[in-house]
C-alpha positions in Angstrom: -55.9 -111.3 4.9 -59.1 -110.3 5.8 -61.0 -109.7 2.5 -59.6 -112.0 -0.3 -61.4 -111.5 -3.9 -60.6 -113.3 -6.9 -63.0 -114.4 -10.0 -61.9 -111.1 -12.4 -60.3 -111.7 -16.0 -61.5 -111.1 -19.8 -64.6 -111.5 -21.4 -66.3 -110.6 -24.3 -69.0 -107.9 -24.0 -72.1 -109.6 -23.3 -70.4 -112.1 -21.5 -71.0 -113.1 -17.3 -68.1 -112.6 -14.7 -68.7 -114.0 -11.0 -66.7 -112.0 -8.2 -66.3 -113.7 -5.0 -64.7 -112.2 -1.7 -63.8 -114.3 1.3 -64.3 -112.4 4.2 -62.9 -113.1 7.8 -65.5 -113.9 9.7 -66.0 -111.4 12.6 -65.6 -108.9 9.7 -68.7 -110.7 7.4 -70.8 -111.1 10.3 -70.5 -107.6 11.6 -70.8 -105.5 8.8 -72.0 -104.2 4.9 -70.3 -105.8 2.1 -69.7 -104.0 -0.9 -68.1 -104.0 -4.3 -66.4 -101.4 -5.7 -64.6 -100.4 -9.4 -62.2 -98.2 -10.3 -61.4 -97.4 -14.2 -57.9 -95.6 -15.2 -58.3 -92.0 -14.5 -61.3 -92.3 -12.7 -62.9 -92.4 -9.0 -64.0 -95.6 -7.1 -67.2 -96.0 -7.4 -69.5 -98.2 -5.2 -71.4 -100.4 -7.6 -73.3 -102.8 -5.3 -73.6 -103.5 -1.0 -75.6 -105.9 0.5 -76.5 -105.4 4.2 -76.8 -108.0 7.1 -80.4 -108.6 6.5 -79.7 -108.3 2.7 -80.8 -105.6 1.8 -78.9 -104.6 -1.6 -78.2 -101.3 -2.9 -77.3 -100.9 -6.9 -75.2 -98.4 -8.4 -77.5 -97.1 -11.7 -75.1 -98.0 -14.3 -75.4 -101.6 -13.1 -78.9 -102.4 -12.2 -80.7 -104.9 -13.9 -77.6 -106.6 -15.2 -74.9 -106.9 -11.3 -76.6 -108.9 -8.1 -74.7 -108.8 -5.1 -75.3 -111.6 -2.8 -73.3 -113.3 0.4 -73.5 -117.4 1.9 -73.6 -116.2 5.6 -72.0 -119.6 5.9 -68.9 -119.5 3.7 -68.5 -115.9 4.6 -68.0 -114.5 1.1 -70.0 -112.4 -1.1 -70.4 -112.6 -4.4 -70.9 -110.0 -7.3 -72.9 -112.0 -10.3 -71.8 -109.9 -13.3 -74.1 -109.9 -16.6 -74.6 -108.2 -20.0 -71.0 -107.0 -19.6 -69.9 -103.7 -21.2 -66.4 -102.5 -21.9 -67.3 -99.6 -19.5 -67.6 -101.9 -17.1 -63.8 -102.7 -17.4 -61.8 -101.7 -14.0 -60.5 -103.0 -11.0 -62.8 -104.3 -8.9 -62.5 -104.4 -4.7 -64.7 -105.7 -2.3 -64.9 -103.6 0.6 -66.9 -103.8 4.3 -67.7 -101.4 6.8 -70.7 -100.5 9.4 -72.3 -98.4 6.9 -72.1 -97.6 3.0 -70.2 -94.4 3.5 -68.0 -95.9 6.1 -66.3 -99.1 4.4 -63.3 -99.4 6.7 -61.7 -103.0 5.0 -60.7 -103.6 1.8 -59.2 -106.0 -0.2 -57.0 -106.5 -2.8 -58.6 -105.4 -6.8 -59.3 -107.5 -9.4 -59.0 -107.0 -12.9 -62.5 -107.0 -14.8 -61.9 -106.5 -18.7 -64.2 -106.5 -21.1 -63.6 -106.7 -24.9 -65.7 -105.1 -27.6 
């Protein structure tokens, strides 16, 4: 498996949720990582990447409250979730590629659900 994420369950709106993704390492040295969601009956939506140099990139609906970080030496990346919402309920994927629009690897989802 070359990206593994886990952290997702239920939580209470308000609440924190930490997302973590193990990467392979010629994968997490090489490229952007990235977290992505996906709500029923709705597109994926990139909500946060974090470059090489870390350089982070937000989606709107997220900034101020999501920080996206990665331990060059574990070779994961985490997504530090805050001030949940119920929108922000989905399945959540963490996702690397070269670029933002070109995220070639993916791993499995995770649930995210968050009660009102």
């Amino acid at each position: 498996v070359q990206l593994q994420a886990s952290g997702g369950g239920l939580v209470q709106a308000g609440g924190s949720l930490r997302l973590s993704c193990a990467a392979s390492g010629s994968i997490f040295r090489r490229n952007v990582m990235g977290w992505s969601r996906q709500a029923p009956g709705k597109q994926r939506e990139m909500v946060a990447t974090i470059a090489i140099g870390g350089t982070t990139t937000y989606a709107d609906s997220v900034k101020g409250r999501f920080t996206i970080s990665r331990d060059d030496a574990k070779n994961t990346v985490s997504l530090q979730m805050g001030s949940l919402k119920p929108e922000d309920s989905a399945v959540y994927y963490c996702s690397a590629g070269p670029n933002i629009a070109m995220m070639n690897y993916w791993g499995q989802g995770t649930q995210v659900t968050v009660s009102s």
